[in-house]
C-alpha positions as CSV (number, residue, x, y, z in Angstrom):
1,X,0.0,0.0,0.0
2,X,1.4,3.8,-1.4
3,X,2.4,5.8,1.7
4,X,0.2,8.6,1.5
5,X,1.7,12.1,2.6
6,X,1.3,14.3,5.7
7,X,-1.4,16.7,5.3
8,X,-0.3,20.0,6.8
9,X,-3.0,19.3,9.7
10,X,-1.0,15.9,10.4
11,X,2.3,17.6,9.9
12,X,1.8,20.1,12.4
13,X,0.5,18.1,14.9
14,X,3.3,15.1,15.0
15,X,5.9,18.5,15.0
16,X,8.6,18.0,17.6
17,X,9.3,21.6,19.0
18,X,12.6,20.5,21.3
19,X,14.7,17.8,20.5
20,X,16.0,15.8,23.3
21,X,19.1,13.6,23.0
22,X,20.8,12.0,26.5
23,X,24.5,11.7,24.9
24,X,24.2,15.1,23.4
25,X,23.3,16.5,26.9
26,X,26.1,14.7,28.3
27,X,29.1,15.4,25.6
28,X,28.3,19.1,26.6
29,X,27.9,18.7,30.4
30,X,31.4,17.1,30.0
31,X,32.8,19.7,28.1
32,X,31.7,22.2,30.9
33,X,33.6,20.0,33.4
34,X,36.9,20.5,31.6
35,X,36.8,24.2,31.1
36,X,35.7,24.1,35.2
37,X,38.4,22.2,36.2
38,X,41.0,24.2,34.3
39,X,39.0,27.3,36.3
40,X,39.9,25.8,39.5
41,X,43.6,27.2,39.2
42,X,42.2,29.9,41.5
43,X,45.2,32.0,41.1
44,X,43.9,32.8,37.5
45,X,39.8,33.1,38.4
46,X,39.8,34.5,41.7
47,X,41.8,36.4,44.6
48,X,44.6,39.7,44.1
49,X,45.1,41.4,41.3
50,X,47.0,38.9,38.7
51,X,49.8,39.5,36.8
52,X,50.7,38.9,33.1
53,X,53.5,36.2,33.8
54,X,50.2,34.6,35.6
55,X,48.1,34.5,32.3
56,X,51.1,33.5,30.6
57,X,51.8,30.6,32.5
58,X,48.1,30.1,32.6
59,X,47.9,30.1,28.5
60,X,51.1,28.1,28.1
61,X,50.4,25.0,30.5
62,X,46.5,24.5,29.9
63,X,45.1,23.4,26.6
64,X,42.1,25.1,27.5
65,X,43.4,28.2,29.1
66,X,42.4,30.5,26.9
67,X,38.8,29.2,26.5
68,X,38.0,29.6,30.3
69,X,39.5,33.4,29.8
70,X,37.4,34.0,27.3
71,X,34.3,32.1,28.7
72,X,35.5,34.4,31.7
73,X,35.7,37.9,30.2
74,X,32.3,36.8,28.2
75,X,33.9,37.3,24.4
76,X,33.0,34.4,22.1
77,X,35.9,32.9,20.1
78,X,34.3,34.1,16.8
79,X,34.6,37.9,18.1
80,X,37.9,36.7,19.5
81,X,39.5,35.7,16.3
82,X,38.4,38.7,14.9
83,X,40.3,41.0,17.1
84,X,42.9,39.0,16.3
85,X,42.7,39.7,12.6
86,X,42.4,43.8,13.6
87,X,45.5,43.6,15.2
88,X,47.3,42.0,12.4
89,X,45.8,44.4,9.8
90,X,46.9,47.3,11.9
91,X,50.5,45.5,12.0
92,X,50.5,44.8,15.7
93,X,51.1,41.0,14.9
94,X,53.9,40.1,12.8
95,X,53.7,38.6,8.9
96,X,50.4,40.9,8.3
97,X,46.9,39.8,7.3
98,X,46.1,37.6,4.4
99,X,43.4,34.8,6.1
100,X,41.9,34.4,9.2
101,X,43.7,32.3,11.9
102,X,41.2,29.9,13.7
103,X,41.2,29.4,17.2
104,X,43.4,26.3,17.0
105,X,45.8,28.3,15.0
106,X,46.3,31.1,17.6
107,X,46.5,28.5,20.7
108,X,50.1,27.1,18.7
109,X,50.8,30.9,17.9
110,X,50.9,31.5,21.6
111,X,53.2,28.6,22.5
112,X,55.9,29.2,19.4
113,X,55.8,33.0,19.3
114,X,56.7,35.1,22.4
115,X,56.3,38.3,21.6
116,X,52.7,37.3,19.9
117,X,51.8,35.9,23.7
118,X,52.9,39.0,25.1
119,X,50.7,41.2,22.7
120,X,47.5,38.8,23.7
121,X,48.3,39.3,27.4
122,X,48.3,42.7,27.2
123,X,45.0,42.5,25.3
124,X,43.1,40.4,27.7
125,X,44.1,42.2,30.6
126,X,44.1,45.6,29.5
127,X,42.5,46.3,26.1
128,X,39.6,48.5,27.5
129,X,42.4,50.7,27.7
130,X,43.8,50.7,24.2
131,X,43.2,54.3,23.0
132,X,44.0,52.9,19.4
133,X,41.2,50.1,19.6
134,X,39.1,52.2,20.5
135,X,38.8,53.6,17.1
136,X,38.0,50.0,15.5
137,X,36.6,48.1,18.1
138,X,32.8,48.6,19.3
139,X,32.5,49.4,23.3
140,X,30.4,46.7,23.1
141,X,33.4,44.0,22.8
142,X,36.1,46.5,23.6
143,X,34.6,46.6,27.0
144,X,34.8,42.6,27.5
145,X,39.2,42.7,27.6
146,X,39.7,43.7,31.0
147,X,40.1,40.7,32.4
148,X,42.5,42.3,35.3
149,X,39.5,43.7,36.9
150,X,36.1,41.6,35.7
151,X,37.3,37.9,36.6
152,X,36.1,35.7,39.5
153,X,32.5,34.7,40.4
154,X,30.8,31.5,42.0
155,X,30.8,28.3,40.9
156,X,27.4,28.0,40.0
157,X,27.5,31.2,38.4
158,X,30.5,30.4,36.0
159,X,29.1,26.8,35.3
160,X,25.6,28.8,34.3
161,X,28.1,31.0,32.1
162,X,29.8,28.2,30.5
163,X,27.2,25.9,29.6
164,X,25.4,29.1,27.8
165,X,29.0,29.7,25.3
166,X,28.1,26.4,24.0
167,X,25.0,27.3,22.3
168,X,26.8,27.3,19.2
169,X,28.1,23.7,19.6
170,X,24.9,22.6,21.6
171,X,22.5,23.9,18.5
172,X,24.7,22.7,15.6
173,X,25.1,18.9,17.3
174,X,21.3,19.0,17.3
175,X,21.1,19.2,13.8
176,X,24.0,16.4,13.5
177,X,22.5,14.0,15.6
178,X,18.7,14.7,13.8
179,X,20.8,14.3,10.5
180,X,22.1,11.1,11.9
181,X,18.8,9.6,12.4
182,X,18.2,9.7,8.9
183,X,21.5,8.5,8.2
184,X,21.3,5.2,10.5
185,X,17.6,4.7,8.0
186,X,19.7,4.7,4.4
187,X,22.8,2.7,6.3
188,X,20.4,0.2,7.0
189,X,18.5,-0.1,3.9
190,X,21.5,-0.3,2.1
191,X,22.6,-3.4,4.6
192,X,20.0,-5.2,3.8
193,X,18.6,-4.0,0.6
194,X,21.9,-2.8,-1.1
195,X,21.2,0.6,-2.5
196,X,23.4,2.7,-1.2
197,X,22.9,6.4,-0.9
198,X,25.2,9.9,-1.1
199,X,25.5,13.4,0.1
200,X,26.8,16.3,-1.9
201,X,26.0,18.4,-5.0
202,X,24.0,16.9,-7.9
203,X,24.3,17.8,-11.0
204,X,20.6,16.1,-12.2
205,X,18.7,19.3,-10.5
206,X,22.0,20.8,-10.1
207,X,21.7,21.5,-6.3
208,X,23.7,20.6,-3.1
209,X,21.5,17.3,-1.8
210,X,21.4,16.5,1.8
211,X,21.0,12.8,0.7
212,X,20.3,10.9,-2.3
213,X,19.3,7.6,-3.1
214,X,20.7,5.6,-4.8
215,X,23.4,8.3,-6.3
216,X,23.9,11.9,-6.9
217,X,24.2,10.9,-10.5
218,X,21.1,8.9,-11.1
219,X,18.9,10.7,-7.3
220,X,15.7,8.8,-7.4
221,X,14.7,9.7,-3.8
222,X,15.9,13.3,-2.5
223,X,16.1,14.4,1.1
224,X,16.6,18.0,2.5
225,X,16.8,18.1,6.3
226,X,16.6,20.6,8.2
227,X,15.4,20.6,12.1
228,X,15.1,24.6,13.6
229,X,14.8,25.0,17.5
230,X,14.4,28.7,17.2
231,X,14.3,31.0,14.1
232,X,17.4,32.7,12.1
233,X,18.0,34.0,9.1
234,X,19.6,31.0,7.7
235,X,15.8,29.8,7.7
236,X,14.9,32.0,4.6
237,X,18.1,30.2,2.7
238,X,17.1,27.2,3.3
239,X,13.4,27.6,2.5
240,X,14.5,28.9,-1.0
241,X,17.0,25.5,-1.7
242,X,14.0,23.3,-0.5
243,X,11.7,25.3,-2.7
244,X,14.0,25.6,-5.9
245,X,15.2,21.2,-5.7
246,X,11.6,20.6,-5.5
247,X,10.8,22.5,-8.4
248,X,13.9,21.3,-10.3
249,X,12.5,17.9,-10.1
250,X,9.1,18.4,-10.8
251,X,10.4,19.8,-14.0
252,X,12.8,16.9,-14.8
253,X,9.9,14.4,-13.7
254,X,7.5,15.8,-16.7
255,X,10.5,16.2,-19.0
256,X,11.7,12.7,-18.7
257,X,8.5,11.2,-17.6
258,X,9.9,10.2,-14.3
259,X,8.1,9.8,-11.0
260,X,11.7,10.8,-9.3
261,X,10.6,11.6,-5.3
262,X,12.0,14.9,-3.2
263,X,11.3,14.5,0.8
264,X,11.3,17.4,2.9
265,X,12.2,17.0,6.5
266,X,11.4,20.0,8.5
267,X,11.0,20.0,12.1
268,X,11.4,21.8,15.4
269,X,9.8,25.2,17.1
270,X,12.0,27.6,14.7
271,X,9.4,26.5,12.1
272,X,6.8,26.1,13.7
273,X,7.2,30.0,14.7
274,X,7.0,30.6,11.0
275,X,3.8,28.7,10.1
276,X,3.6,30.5,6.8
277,X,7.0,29.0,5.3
278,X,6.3,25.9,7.1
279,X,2.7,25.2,5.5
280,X,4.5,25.8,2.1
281,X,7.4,23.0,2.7
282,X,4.2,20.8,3.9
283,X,2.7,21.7,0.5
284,X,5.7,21.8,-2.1
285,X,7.7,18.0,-2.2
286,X,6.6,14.6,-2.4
287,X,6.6,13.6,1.0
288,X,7.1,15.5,3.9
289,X,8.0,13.9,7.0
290,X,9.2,15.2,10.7
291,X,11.1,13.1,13.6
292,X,7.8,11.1,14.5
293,X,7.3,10.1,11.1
294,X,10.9,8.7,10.2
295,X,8.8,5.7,9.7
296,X,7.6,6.1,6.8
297,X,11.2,6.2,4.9
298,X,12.0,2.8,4.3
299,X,8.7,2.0,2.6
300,X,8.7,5.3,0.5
301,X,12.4,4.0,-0.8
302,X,10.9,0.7,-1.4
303,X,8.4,1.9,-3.7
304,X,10.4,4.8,-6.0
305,X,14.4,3.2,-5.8
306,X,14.4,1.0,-9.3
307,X,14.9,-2.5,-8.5
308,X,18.2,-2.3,-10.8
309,X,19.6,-0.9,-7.9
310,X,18.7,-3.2,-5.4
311,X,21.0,-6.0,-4.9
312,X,20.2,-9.6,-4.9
313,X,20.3,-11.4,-1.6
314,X,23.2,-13.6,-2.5
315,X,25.6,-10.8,-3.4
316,X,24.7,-8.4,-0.2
């Protein structure tokens, strides 16, 4: 029997607005623990003024010294690394600017370049100060590098502080592991089935495909993903890629006279918040299905994959 597709009604109601995943939860809580227990060197997070041989010491003996001063002045790594990239336009870093050095890539700096760790010091501790960054730097961030004066507070406030600077990591895992769970689907219908499946840009509609089955060459069954907790702009983007792939195979469907299949998923509260673009993801594909409806995959592959692909029992 055909699987018949979510009507909008059905696909807002089987929605899942949070997703909830116990080894997620507990890869970040442990990553809080290491950036507590490097806070522990109380010399560095509370008591007398410091010193920059302190921070020095502190940036040269723990691998994740300079993510708990950071996470202790409040100044994400992105905003970070782009101080970083002021000071070597303005020539206050050797060897100039040509790309921007990721966070990895400034940890080694500090450890092979001495007069770069003394420049960073300085920064940290007394960049509020720097009448010349002033000019280029928003108060906003300017006003975070004054580490001198602003660190120390409790334990449960710093954890609290921590766990929040994840976001970034904590949001973009979310959409790993919900990718994942469509993954673990096409790895196991390709164990027992032997159609195998791909990721990457397709030249048939010409678009970047989440995953396609059985190749991005010959796509017979196209998945985008994408699962939103709360809104952003990237929402628009993604909208318009769904929207365009969709189309693209509608139009080679009639050309060819194919019955080629594109699946939306789309779940979480950052859609649901925008019911308009939501109700037209519902409307515009094949078959639209959410976290609670997963289900449904396996027999919608079973009925569009040719059986050319699928390989016979004997040779799986």
């Amino acid at each position: 029997m055909a699987i018949k597709k979510l009507t909008f009604e059905e696909a807002w109601d089987t929605s899942t607005i949070f997703y909830v995943d116990d080894d997620l939860e507990n890869e970040i809580d442990q990553k809080v623990r290491s950036l507590l227990e490097t806070a522990e060197d109380t010399r560095i997070t509370d008591g007398d003024p410091i010193d920059e041989g302190l921070v020095k010491e502190f940036l040269l003996q723990r691998e994740l010294g300079l993510d708990v001063i950071l996470l202790e002045i409040e100044l994400s790594e992105e905003k970070f690394m782009r101080i970083i990239s002021l000071l070597r336009k303005l020539g206050r870093v050797k060897g100039g600017f040509d790309t921007e050095w990721s966070i990895q890539k400034i940890k080694t700096k500090l450890r092979q370049d001495p007069d770069f760790l003394d420049r960073v010091v300085n920064l940290l501790l007394n960049g509020k100060r720097d009448a010349e960054l002033s000019q280029y730097i928003p108060r906003y961030y300017l006003e975070t590098l004054n580490y001198s004066e602003i660190r120390s507070s409790s334990f449960a406030a710093r954890y609290v502080r921590y766990k929040k600077s994840l976001i970034g990591t904590y949001s973009g895992r979310k959409g790993y592991k919900v990718e994942e769970q469509i993954r673990n689907i096409l790895e196991d219908f390709r164990h027992r089935y032997g159609v195998p499946f791909a990721k990457g840009r397709s030249l048939y509609i010409e678009t970047d495909i989440d995953f396609a089955v059985p190749t991005l060459e010959d796509p017979w069954v196209i998945i985008m993903s994408s699962f939103q907790e709360t809104t952003s702009s990237g929402q628009s983007t993604k909208a318009r890629d769904m929207l365009n792939a969709y189309e693209k195979v509608q139009r080679a469907n009639s050309r060819y006279n194919e019955n080629r299949v594109f699946i939306n998923f789309v779940d979480g509260g950052g859609w649901l918040a925008r019911k308009r673009d939501y109700q037209r993801l519902v409307n515009q594909c094949h078959y639209f299905v959410n976290l609670r409806t997963l289900n449904q995959l396996e027999e919608i592959l079973l009925q569009t994959v040719p059986k050319r692909y699928f390989a016979p029992a004997d040779k799986q």
